[in-house]
C-alpha positions as CSV (number, residue, x, y, z in Angstrom):
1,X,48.1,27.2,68.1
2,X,50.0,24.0,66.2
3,X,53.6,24.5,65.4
4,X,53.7,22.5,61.7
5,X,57.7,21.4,60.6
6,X,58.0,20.3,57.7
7,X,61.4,19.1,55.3
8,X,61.2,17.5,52.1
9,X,64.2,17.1,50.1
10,X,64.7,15.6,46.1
11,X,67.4,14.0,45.9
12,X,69.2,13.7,42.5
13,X,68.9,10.7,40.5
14,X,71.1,9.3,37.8
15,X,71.3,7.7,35.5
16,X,73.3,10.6,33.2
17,X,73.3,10.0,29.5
18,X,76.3,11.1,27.6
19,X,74.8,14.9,26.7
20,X,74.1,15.3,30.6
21,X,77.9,13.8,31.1
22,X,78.8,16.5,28.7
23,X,77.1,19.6,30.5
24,X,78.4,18.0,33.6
25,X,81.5,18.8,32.4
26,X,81.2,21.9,31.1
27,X,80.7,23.3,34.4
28,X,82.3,21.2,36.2
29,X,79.9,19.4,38.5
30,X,80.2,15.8,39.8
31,X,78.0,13.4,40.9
32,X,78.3,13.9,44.5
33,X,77.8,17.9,43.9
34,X,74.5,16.9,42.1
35,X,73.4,15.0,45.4
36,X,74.3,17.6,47.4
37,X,72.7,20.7,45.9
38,X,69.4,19.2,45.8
39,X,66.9,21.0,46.8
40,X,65.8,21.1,50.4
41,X,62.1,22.4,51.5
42,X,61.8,23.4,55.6
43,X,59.7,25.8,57.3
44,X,58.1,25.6,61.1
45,X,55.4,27.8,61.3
46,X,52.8,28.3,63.9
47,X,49.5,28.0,62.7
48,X,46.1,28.8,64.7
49,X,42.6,27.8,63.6
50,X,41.1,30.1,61.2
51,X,44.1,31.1,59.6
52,X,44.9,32.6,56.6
53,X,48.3,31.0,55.5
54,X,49.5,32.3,52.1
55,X,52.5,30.9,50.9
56,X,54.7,33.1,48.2
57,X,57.7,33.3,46.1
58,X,58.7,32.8,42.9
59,X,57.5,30.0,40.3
60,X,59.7,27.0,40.4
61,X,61.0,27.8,44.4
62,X,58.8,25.2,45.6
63,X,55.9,26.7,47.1
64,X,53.6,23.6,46.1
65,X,56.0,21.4,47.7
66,X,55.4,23.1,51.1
67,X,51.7,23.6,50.6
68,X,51.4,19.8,50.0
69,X,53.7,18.9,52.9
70,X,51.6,21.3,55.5
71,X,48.6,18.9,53.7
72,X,49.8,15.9,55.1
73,X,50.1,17.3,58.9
74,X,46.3,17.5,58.8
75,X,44.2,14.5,59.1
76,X,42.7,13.7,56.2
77,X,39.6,14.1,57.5
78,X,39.8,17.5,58.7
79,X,41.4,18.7,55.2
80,X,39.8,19.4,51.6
81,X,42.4,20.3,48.9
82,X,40.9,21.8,45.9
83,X,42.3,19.4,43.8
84,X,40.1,16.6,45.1
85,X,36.8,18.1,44.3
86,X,35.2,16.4,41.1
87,X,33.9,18.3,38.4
88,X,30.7,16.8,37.2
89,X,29.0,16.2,34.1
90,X,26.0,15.1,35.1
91,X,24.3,18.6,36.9
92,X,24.1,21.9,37.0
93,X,26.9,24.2,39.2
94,X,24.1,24.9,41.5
95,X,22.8,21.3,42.0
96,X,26.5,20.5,43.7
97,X,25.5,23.2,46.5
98,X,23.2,21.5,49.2
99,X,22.4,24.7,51.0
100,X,19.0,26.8,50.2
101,X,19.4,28.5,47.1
102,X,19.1,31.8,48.7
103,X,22.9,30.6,50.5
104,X,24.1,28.2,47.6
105,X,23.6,31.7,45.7
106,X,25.6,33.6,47.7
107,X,28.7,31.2,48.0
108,X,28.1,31.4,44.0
109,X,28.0,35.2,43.8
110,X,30.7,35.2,46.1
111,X,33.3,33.8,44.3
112,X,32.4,35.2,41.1
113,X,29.6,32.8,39.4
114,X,26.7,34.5,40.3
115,X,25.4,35.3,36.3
116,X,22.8,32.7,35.3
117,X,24.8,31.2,32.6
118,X,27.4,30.1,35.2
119,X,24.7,28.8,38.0
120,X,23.2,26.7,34.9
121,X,26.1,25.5,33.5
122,X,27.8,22.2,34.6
123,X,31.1,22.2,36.3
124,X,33.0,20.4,33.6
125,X,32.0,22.8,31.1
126,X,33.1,25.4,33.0
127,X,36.5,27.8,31.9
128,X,39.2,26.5,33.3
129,X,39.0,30.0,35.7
130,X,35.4,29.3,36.7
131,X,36.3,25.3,37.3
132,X,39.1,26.6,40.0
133,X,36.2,28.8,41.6
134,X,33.7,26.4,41.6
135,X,36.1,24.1,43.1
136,X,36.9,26.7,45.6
137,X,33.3,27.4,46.5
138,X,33.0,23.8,47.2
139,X,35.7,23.6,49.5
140,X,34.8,26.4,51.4
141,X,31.3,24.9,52.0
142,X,32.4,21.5,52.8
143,X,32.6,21.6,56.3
144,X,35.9,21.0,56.9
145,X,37.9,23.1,58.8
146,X,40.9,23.4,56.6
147,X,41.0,24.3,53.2
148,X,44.6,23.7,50.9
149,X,44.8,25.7,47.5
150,X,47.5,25.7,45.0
151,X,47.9,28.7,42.4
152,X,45.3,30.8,44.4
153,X,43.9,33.3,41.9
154,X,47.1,32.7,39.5
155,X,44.9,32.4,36.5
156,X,42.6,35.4,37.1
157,X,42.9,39.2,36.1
158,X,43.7,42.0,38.5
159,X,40.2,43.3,39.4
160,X,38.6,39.5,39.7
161,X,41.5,38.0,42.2
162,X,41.6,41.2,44.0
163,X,37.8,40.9,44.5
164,X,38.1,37.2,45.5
165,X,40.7,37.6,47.8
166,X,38.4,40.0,49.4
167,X,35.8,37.7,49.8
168,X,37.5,34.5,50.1
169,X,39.1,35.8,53.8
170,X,35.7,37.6,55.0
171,X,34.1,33.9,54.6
172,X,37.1,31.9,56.3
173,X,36.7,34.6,59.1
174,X,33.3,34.2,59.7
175,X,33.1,30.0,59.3
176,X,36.6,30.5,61.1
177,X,38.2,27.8,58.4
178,X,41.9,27.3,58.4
179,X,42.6,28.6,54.4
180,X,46.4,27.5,53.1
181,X,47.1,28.8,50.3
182,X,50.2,29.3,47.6
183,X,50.5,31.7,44.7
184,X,53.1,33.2,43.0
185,X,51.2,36.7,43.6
186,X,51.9,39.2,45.5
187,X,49.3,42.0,44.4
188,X,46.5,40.3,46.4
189,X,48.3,40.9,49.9
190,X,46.2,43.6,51.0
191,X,43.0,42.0,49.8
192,X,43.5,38.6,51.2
193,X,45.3,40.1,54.2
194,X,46.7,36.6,55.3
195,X,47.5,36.0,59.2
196,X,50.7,34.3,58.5
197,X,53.1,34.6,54.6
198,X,55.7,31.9,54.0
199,X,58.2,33.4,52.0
200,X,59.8,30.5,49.9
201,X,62.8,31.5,47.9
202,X,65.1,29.2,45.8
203,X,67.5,28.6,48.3
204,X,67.6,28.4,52.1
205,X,64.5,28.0,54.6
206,X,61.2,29.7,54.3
207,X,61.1,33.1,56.0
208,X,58.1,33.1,58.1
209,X,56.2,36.5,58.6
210,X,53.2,36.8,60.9
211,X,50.7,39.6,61.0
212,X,50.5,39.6,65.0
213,X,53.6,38.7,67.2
214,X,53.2,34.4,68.3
């Protein structure tokens, strides 16, 4: 088990023009209280391989911030974001799978391409859904043990994120991959049934909830 800190903070940056002068005085703020309300991202959290670290709260709290700052604790090497794998134009989805079909097929089906029209199709033509999926699939298969996902299922319907949720932490238990992921939902909980749930709100540190006592 790795104990992960992180703290990023943005600090506020001039300069004002004269409307922002204005609404700085019409509540009263000055420069220096600009500087020291900005916002300040922190959590600790202990972390063991394989994982399931989903990171919640509302939109705008900062719950990429953290995601990206637990990133950059992992080698590089070690860590796939899904934001890194390509999209290509130049093959079919199940060309960009270098397992047997019978497997590439089942990491398909698994994360909801498994009709023909999606297996044949190529990635950049893809929905912009299917593109996240596909991008997940990849990551999952790549090899590496830890996997970083931004709006996990945020663009999906009930039934389908429930389903992938599901699926997605049955697979990372079995390869035993490190999943860290962040989403502003909370209705996949039971399905993805994380080991760990960083709680980011708008103000103060993270809350950090663990599944089993550390």
């Amino acid at each position: 088990m790795t104990t992960y800190t992180v703290s990023r903070q943005f600090a506020w940056q001039g300069p004002l023009s004269e409307r922002a002068v204005q609404v700085c005085r019409m509540f009263g703020l000055t420069i220096d209280r600009l500087t020291d309300r900005a916002p300040n991202h922190r959590c600790a959290v202990d972390i063991r391989p394989g994982d399931i670290v989903y990171i919640t709260g509302p939109s705008g709290a900062g719950k990429s911030v953290l995601l990206r700052e637990l990133q950059q604790c992992v080698p590089a090497s070690e860590a796939i974001p899904l934001s890194s794998v390509e999209l290509p134009d130049d093959r079919t989805v199940i060309d960009c799978f270098d397992d047997d079909i019978v497997a590439s097929l089942r990491t398909l089906s698994m994360v909801g391409l498994g009709d023909v029209f999606s297996i044949l199709n190529r990635p950049s033509r893809l929905s912009d859904g299917q593109k996240y999926r596909f991008r997940l699939a990849r990551a999952l298969v790549s090899g590496r043990p830890f996997v970083f996902a931004d709006e996990f299922c945020s663009e999906l319907d009930r039934i389908t994120a429930a389903t992938l949720a599901f699926n997605v932490h049955r697979f990372a238990k079995r390869a035993n991959l490190t999943l860290v992921l962040a989403s502003a939902r909370d209705d996949i909980l039971i399905d993805l049934a994380p080991d760990v749930v960083i709680d980011k709100g708008f103000t103060g540190d993270a809350e950090i909830i663990y599944k089993e006592r550390r």
